[in-house]
GUTORVO-374092 format. One record per residue (C-alpha): x, y, z. Coordinates in steps of 0.1 Angstrom, whole numbers, padded with zeros to 4 digits, always signed. Layout:
! residues N
XYZ ...
//
This chain:
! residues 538
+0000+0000+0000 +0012+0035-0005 +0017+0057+0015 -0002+0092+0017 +0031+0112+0004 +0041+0083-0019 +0011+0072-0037 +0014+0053-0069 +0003+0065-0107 -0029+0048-0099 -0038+0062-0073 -0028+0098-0081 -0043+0094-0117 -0079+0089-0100 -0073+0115-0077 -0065+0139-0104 -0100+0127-0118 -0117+0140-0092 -0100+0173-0092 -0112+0177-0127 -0148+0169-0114 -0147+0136-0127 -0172+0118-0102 -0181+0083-0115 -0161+0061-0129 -0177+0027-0151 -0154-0004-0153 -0148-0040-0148 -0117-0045-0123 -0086-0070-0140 -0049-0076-0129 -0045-0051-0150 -0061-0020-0137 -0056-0031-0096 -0040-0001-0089 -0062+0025-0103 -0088+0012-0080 -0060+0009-0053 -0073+0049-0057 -0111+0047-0062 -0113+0033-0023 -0119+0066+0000 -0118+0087-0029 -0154+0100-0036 -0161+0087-0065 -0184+0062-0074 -0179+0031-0089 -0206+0012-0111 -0197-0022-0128 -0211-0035-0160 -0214-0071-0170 -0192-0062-0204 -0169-0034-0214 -0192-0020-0243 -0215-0016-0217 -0189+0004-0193 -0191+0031-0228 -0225+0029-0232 -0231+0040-0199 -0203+0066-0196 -0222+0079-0232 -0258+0081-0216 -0242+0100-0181 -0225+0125-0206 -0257+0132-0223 -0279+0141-0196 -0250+0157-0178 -0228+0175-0204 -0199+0161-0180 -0178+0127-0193 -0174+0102-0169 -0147+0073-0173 -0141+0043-0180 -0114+0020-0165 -0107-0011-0191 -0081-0034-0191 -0050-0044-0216 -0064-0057-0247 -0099-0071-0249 -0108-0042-0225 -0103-0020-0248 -0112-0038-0281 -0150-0044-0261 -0152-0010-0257 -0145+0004-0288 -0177+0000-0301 -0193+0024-0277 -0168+0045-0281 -0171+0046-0320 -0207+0056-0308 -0203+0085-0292 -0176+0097-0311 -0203+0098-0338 -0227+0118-0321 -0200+0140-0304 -0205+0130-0266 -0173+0133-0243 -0160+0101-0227 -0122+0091-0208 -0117+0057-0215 -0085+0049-0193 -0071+0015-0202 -0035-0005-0192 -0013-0017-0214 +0016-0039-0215 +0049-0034-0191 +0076-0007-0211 +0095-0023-0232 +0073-0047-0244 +0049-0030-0258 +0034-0047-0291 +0065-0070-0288 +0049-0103-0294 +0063-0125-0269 +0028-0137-0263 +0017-0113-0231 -0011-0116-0217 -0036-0093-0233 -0013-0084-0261 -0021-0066-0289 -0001-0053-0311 +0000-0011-0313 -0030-0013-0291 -0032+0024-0290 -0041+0027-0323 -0074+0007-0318 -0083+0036-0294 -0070+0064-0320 -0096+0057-0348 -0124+0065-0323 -0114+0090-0301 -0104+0123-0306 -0065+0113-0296 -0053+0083-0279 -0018+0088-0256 +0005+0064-0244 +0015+0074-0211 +0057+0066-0208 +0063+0086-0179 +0045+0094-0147 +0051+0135-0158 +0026+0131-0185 -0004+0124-0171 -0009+0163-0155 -0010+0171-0189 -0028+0145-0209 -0056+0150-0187 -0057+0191-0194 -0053+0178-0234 -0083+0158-0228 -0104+0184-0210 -0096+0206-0231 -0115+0186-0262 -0147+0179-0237 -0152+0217-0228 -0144+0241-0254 -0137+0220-0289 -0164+0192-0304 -0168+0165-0280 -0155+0132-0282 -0139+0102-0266 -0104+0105-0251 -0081+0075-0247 -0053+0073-0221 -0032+0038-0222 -0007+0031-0190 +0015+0006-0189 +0008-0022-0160 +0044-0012-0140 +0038+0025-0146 +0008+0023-0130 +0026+0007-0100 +0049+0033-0103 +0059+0063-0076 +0032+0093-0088 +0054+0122-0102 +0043+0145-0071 +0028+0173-0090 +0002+0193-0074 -0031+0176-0079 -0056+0206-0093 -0076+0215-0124 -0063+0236-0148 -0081+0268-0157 -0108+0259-0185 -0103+0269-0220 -0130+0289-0231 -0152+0278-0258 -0152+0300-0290 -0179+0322-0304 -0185+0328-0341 -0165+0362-0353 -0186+0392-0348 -0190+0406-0382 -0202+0367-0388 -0229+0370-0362 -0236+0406-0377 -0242+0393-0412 -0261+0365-0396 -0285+0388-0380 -0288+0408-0409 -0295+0374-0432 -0325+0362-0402 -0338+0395-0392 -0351+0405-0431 -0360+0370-0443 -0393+0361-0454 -0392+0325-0451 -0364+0318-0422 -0360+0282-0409 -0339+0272-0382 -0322+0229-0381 -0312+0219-0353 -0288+0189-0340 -0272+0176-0308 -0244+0203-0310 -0273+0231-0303 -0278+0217-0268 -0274+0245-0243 -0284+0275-0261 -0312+0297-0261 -0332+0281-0294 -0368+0291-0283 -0360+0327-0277 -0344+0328-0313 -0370+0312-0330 -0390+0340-0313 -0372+0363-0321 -0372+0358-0359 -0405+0333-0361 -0389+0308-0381 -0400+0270-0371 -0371+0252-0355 -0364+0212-0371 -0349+0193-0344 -0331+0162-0357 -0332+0132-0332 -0301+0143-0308 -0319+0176-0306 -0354+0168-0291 -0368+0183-0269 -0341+0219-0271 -0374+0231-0280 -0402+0218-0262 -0432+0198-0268 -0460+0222-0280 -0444+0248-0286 -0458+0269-0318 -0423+0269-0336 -0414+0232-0324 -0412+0208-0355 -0403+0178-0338 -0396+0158-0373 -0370+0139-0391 -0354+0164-0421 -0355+0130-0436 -0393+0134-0446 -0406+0153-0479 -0424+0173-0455 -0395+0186-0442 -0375+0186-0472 -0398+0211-0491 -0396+0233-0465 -0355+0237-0459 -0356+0237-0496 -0382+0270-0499 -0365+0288-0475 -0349+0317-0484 -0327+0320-0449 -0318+0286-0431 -0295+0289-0399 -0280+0251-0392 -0267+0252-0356 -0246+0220-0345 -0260+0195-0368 -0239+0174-0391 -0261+0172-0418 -0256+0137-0423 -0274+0111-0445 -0290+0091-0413 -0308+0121-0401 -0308+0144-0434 -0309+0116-0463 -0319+0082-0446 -0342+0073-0473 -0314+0076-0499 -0332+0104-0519 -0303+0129-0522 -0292+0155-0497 -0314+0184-0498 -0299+0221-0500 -0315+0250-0495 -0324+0273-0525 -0316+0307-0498 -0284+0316-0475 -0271+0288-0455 -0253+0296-0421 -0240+0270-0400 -0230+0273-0362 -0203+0245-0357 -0178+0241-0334 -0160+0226-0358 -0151+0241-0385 -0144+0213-0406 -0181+0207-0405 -0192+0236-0426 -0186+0221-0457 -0201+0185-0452 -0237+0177-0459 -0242+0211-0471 -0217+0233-0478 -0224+0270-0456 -0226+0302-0474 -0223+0320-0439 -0200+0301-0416 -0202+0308-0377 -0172+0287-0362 -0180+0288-0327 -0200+0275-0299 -0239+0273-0301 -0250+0281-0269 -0226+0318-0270 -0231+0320-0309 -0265+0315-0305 -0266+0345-0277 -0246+0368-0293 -0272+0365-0326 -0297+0375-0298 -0283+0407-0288 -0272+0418-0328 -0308+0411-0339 -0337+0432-0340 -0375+0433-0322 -0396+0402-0329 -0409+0401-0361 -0435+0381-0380 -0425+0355-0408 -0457+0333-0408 -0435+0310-0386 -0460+0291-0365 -0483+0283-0398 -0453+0269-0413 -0447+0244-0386 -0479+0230-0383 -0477+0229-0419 -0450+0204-0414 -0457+0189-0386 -0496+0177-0400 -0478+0166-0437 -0449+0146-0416 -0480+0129-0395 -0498+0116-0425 -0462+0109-0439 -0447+0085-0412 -0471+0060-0426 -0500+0037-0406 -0476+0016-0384 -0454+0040-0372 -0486+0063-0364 -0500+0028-0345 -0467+0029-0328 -0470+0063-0313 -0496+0060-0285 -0466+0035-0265 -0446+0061-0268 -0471+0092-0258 -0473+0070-0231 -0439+0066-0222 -0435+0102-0224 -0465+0109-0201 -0464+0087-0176 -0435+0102-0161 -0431+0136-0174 -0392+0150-0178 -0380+0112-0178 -0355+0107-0208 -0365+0080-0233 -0334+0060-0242 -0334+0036-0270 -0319+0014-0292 -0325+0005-0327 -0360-0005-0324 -0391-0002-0339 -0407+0026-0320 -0372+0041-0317 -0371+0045-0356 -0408+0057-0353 -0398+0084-0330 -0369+0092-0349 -0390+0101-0376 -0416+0119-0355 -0419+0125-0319 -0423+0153-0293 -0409+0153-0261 -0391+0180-0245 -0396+0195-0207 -0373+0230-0203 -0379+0221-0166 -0365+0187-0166 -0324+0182-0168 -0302+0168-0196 -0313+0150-0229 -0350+0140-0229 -0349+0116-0263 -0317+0101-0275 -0311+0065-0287 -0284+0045-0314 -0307+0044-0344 -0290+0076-0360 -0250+0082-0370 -0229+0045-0359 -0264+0023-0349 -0249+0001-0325 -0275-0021-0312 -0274-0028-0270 -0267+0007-0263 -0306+0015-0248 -0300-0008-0213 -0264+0007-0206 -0272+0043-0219 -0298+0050-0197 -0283+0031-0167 -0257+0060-0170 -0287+0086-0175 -0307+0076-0144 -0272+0081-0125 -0264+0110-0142 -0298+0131-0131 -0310+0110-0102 -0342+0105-0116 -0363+0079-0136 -0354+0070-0169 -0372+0046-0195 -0350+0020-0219 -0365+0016-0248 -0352-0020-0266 -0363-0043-0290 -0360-0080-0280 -0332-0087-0302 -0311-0056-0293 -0317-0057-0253 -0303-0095-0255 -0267-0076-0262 -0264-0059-0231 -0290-0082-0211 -0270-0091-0180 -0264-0049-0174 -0298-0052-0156 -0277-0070-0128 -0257-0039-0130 -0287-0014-0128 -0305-0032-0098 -0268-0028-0078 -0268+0010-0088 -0302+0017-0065 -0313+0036-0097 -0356+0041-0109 -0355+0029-0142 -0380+0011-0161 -0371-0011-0191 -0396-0017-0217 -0389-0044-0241 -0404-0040-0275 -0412-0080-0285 -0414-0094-0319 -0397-0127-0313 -0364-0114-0336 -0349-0090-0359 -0384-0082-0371 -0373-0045-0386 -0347-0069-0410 -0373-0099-0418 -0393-0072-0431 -0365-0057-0447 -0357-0089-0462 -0393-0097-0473 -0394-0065-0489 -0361-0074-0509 -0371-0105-0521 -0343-0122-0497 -0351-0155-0480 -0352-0146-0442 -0324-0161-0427 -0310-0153-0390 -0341-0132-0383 -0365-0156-0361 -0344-0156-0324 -0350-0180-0294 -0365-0151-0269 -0359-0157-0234 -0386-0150-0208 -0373-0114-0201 -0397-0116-0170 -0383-0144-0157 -0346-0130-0162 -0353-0097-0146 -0370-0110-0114 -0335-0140-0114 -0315-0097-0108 -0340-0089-0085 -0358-0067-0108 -0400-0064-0111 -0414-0078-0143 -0449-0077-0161 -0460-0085-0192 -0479-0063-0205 -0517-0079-0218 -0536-0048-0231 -0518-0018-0244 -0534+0008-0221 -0519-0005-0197 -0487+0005-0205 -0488+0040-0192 -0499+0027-0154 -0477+0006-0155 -0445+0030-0163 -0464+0055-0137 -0460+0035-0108 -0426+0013-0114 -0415+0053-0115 -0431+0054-0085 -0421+0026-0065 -0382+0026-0076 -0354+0005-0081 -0358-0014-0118 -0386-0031-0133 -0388-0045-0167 -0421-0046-0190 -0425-0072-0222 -0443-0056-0246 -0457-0078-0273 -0453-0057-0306 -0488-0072-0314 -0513-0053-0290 -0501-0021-0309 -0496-0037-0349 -0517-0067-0349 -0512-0100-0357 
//
């Protein structure tokens, strides 16, 4: 054990976590990581094991969103890291901050091939191609500095996964004995002011403005800016509920849809603010991207955004939320633009556009939403995911973090829903609802063990269809013999209550409100089987 004036790299690396407010930590003790949690004991910060490392990222992603703060993750040499990858692929695709802290081999045989345990060769490079940077740490002096690197991606550039590798005897190594403290933040940029001027100019004498709207534009003031210039406000699936839920200017609708599509493309002013404009939320139909006939201006944090999807006319490099307030103070008095007519325009053509089953779909989720009101909604690829994806209003300005997010759009890794909001409920201390299909939930399964541990409210409702039923149809449609498709279901009742979890099945489909209502109620983790039938048919 070390001693309080001679603690080890561990140790003094988790300590330094908590300096940079770091307060919960997701990971699966190995050999290889002992002495980082040779620091988590006495040192305030809460410890939450999954059953998997790709559920350890999951859950660090669904605490970021909900918090804007990463949380890390401790995995080990090797398949650590490889399972985790594909959670961190995930956020890294939708921009959501994350420390993933793995070991690595001793120095000096690094990569060697002298059959190691763990070994992989140039295992920082697996980290690398989905993080924003991966560092090999080769000398206690570094890590001070790595961790102001990585800090300084989560709060003032675009968001992403940071990886930090340690090698196992530098871990056991004498800390370097630099002060523990947090640097002083870096602040976050804000678009140039004759930008924001032009900008103003561009919104304030439009005739037909529209404002899109992505995960980046979390955080600033988007209803006051509709307002301001009454242009309807398109929020793509990361950005649901930034303006909320029956709200005149709201358009809570895929820019996927023709409905949508006419309307960016008849606009003679469109201001994008932190949305990729990419094909699984602008072109997920395979159509072609649409562009706007008027002025494009894009709010991105980074720049090398502005000319993907659709290339800006007006760029504004900076940060949405002070971007978006410094447009407030260069623009004029409120004026009128037809704005509210325009979105309910939209939002009745996108409603008769989404089609007879996804419209069947929508009273589960209406009574997801309602039954506890504020609660994020956290999915996976699923059919009433996509069906929410495409159109769905949610959104309470009272209630914290991300209210609707899910894996359906950008990298589409299936099992994130379970482990996502696991890391939501902890991150806001309040219910959440996972939203899984049958087939996707069986990925991450055994992380109910790990929710029922964590004391958390969250109830799990398990979209049922015996299989991949979104692919068989797929398939049919295609003319391709269905193959793989038809899965062995467990008794996901009988699984949860073998954690220690509540379980119904639901039997009629009004029920399914109630029964959300008072699991919310009650606490601790109940799972509901939801037999796609009582809302489709047979």
């Amino acid at each position: 054990m070390a001693t309080q004036d001679r603690l080890t790299l561990g140790e003094d690396l988790v300590r330094r976590l908590g300096a940079w407010g770091i307060d919960t930590v997701f990971g699966i003790p190995g050999v290889h990581t002992i002495e980082l949690y040779r620091g988590i004991a006495g040192s305030g910060l809460r410890h939450v094991t999954p059953r998997h490392e790709q559920g350890a990222g999951f859950m660090a992603d669904g605490y970021a969103r909900v918090t804007g703060r990463p949380a890390a993750a401790f995995v080990i040499t090797g398949p650590g890291l490889t399972n985790i990858t594909t959670a961190m692929a995930q956020a890294y695709a939708d921009s959501v901050p994350m420390l993933v802290i793995s070991s690595v081999n001793r120095l000096g045989r690094l990569g060697g091939g002298a059959g190691d345990l763990h070994e992989v060769r140039r295992q920082g490079l697996i980290g690398e191609f989905c993080a924003a940077f991966s560092h090999t740490v080769l000398t206690p002096d570094e890590v001070p500095a790595v961790l102001a690197r990585a800090f300084a991606v989560f709060e003032s550039a675009r968001p992403r996964p940071v990886h930090i590798e340690i090698p196992v005897d530098l871990l056991a190594a004498p800390a370097t004995g630099a002060p523990i403290r947090r640097n002083a933040p870096v602040p976050r940029p804000v678009a140039p002011a004759d930008a924001v001027a032009e900008a103003a100019k561009l919104l304030g004498t439009a005739r037909r403005p529209l404002i899109l709207a992505g995960g980046g534009a979390r955080g600033a003031a988007l209803a006051e800016l509709a307002e301001r210039v009454d242009a309807p406000v398109v929020m793509t699936t990361n950005a649901r509920g930034l303006v909320a839920m029956g709200h005149p200017l709201a358009v809570p609708c895929s820019p996927s849809l023709r409905a949508v599509q006419v309307e960016i493309s008849g606009a003679d002013a469109v201001l994008a603010v932190g949305t990729e404009w990419g094909r699984t939320d602008y072109d997920m139909y395979d159509r072609g991207m649409v562009r706007p006939s008027g002025t494009l201006a894009r709010i991105e944090i980074d720049p090398a955004q502005m000319h993907r999807g659709a290339a800006a006319d007006l760029p504004l490099p900076g940060d949405a939320a002070g971007t978006v307030a410094a447009l407030l103070e260069a623009l004029p008095d409120t004026r009128s633009t037809g704005g509210a007519e325009r979105a309910k325009a939209m939002r009745d053509a996108a409603w008769e556009e989404i089609g007879d089953t996804y419209r069947r779909i929508h009273p589960a989720l209406e009574a997801m939403r309602d039954a506890v009101p504020g609660a994020a909604i956290v999915g996976d690829s699923t059919n009433p995911v996509y069906a929410g994806n495409m159109f769905f209003a949610t959104g309470d300005p009272r209630a914290p973090g991300g209210q609707w997010f899910n894996a359906a759009t950008g990298y589409g890794a299936l099992g994130y829903g379970l482990p996502a909001a696991i890391g939501a409920a902890l991150g806001t201390g309040r219910p959440v609802v996972a939203l899984a299909g049958d087939g996707g939930l069986q990925f991450t399964l055994t992380d109910i063990g790990a929710a029922v541990e964590t004391g958390i409210t969250l109830v799990i409702v398990v979209w049922n269809n015996s299989g991949y039923g979104e692919i068989k149809d797929y398939m049919v449609e295609a003319g391709v013999e269905t193959v793989g498709v038809d899965l062995v279901t467990p008794d996901f009742c009988d699984i949860a209550r073998a954690y220690g979890a509540i379980a119904h099945r639901l039997e009629l489909a009004g029920d399914l409100g109630p029964l959300i209502r008072s699991a919310a109620t009650r606490g601790g983790v109940t799972l509901i089987d939801v037999p796609e039938a009582l809302f489709l048919g047979d």
